[in-house]
C-alpha positions in Angstrom: -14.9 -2.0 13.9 -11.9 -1.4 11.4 -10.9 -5.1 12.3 -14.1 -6.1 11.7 -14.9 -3.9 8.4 -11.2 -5.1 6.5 -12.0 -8.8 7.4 -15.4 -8.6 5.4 -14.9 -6.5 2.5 -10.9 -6.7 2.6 -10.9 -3.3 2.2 -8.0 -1.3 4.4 -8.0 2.8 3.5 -4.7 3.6 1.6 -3.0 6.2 3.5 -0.5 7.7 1.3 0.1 7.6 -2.6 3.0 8.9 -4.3 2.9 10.6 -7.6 5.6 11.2 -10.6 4.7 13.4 -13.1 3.8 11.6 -16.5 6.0 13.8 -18.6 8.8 13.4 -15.9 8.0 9.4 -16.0 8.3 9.9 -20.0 11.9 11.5 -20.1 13.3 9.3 -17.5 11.3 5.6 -17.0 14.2 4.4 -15.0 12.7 6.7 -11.9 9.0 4.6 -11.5 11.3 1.0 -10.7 13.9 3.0 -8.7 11.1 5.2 -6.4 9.0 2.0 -5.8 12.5 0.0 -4.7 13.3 2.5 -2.2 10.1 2.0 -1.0 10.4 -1.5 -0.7 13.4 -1.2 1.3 12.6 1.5 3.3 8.9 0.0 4.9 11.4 -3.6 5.1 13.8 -1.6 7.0 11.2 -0.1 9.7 9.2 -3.4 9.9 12.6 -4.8 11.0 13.2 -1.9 13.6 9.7 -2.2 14.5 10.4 -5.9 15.9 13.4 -5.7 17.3 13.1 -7.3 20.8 16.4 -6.1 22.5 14.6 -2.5 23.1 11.7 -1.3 21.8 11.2 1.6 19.0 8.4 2.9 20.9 7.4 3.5 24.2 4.0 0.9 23.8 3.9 -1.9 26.2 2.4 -4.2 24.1 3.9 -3.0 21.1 5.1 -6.8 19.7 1.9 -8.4 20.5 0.2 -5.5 18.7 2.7 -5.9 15.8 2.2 -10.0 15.8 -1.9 -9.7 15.8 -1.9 -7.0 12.9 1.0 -9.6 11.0 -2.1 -12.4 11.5 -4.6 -10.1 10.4 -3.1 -8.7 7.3 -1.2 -11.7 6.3 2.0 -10.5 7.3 1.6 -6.8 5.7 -0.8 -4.4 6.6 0.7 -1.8 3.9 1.6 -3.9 0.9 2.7 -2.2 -2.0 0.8 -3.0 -6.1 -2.1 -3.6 -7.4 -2.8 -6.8 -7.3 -2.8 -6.5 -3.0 -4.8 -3.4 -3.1 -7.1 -4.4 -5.7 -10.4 -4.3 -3.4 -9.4 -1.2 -2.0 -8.6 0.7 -5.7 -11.9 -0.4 -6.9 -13.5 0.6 -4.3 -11.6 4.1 -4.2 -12.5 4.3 -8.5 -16.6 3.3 -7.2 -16.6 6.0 -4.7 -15.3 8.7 -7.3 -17.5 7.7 -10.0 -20.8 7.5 -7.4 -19.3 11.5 -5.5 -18.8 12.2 -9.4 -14.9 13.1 -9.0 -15.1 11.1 -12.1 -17.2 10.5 -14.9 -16.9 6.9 -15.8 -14.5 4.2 -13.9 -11.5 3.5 -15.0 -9.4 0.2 -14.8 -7.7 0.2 -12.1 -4.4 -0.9 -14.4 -4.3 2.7 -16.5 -4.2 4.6 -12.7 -0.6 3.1 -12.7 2.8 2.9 -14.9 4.0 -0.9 -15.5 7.5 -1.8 -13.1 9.0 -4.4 -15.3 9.7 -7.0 -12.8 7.6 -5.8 -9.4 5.5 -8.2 -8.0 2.3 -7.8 -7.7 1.9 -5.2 -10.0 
């Protein structure tokens, strides 16, 4: 049913979001680019242990062919990282609080997040 639910509304829950604090952001801008690049290199480094074929990471018998339909599924990235391929799921997220009123009015899904100079899909 998750399958089916993220192929109609391309909606896949975010698990996990990371927060700096703005006045920390302020003093020190550097630190947005640099958290988001460790990131980047630590979800390449597991997807690269993940399909490793001489021995597996986990003890899953079908643990590649799981890994190979989610990669068809999700395009090749079932956690991808800015806005622009977690746009569906932010707005929906920013609907959700406005309807529960967590919020009192939507906001654009671009002021939730500081600019990286240079990060695609930001």
């Amino acid at each position: 049913m998750e399958r089916q639910l993220y192929e109609k509304t391309k909606i896949f829950p975010i698990m996990h979001l990371v927060v700096i604090r703005r006045e920390l952001y302020e003093r020190q801008r550097w630190i947005a680019r640099s958290l988001y690049d460790a990131f980047v290199e630590s979800k390449r480094r597991a997807r690269t242990r993940m399909r490793y074929a001489g021995s597996l990471s986990t003890m899953l018998p079908w643990l590649i062919d799981d890994v190979e339909e989610i990669n068809e599924v999700f395009g090749g990235d079932a956690f991808p990282y800015g806005i622009e391929a977690n746009r569906a799921t932010l707005h929906a997220l920013v609907a959700y609080m406005v309807e529960q009123h967590f919020i009192a009015r939507a906001i654009p899904i671009e002021d939730l997040f500081v600019p990286l100079a240079g990060a695609s899909g930001t």
